[in-house]
C-alpha positions in Angstrom: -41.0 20.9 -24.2 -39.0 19.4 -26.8 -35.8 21.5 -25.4 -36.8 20.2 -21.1 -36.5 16.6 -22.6 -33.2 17.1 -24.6 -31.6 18.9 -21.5 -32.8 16.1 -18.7 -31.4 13.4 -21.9 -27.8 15.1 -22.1 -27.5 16.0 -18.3 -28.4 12.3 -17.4 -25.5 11.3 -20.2 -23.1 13.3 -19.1 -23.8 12.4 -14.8 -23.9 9.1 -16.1 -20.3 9.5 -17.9 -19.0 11.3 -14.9 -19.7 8.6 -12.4 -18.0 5.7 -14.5 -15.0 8.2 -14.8 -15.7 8.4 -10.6 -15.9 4.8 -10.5 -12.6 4.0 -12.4 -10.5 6.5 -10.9 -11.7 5.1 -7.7 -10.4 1.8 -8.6 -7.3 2.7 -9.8 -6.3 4.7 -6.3 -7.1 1.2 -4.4 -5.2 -0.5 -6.6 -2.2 2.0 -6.5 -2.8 1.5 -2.5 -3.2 -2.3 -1.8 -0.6 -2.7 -5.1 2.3 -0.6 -3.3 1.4 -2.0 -0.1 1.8 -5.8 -1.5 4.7 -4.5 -3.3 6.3 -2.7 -0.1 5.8 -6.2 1.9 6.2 -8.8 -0.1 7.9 -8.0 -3.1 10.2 -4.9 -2.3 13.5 -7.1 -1.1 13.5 -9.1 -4.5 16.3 -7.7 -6.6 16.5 -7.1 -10.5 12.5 -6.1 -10.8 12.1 -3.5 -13.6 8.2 -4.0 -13.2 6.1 -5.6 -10.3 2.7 -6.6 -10.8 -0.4 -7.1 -8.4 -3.5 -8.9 -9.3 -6.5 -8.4 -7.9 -6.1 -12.0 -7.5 -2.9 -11.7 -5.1 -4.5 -9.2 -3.0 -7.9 -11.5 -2.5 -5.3 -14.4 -1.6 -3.9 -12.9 1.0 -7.2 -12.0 2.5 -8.5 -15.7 2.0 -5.6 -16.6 4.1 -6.2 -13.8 6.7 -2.8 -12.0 6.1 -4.2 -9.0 4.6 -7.4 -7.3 5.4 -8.1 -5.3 2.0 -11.0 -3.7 1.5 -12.1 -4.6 -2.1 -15.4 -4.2 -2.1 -15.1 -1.7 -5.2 -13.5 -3.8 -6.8 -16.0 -6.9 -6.5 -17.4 -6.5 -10.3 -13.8 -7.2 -11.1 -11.9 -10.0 -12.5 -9.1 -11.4 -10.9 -6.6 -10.6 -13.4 -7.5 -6.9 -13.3 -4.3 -5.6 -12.2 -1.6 -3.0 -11.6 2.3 -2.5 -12.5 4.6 -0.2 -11.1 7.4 0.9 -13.0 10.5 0.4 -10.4 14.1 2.8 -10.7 17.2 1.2 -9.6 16.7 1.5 -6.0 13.6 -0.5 -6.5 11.5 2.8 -5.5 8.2 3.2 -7.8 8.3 5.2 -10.5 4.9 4.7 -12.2 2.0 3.4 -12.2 0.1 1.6 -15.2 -3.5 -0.3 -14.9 -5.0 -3.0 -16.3 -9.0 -2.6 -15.6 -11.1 -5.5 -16.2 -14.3 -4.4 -14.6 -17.8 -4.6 -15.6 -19.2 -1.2 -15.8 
């Protein structure tokens, strides 16, 4: 009995550990999507950028003004500051990706 009741304990730890891990990479690949879409409109032109950066913020702007119509429903429990920055070469072409979470989990 004792062993049923440590495996249902661990296996509930670990698919709990698995869908946070589900849950943040999920919210990284929207921002990499509406954060090189913003980037790609708004910000690609702008010359000299090492690093551009998209806040959650910017993207829920642009849908408050009905420019954009991002879908940021998983990204609700998250502040506005949560963002993303894209590393840009000298051709202003993304290079990498870094994110700044700030999500209730």
């Amino acid at each position: 009995m004792l062993k049923k009741i440590l495996f249902i304990t661990l296996g509930s730890i670990a698919l709990f550990n698995v869908t946070g891990c589900d849950k943040q990479e999920k919210q990284e690949e929207l921002l990499k999507e509406y954060g090189t879409d913003y980037y790609n409109t708004y910000m690609s032109e702008v010359k000299g950028l090492d690093i551009a950066e998209v806040t959650l913020g910017m993207l829920k702007d642009l849908n408050d003004k009905d420019l954009e119509n991002y879908d940021l429903t998983d990204l609700e429990d998250c502040e506005d500051e949560t963002s993303v920055k894209m590393t840009l070469d000298e051709n202003n072409k993304i290079t990498k990706y870094e994110y700044n979470l700030k999500c209730n989990k």
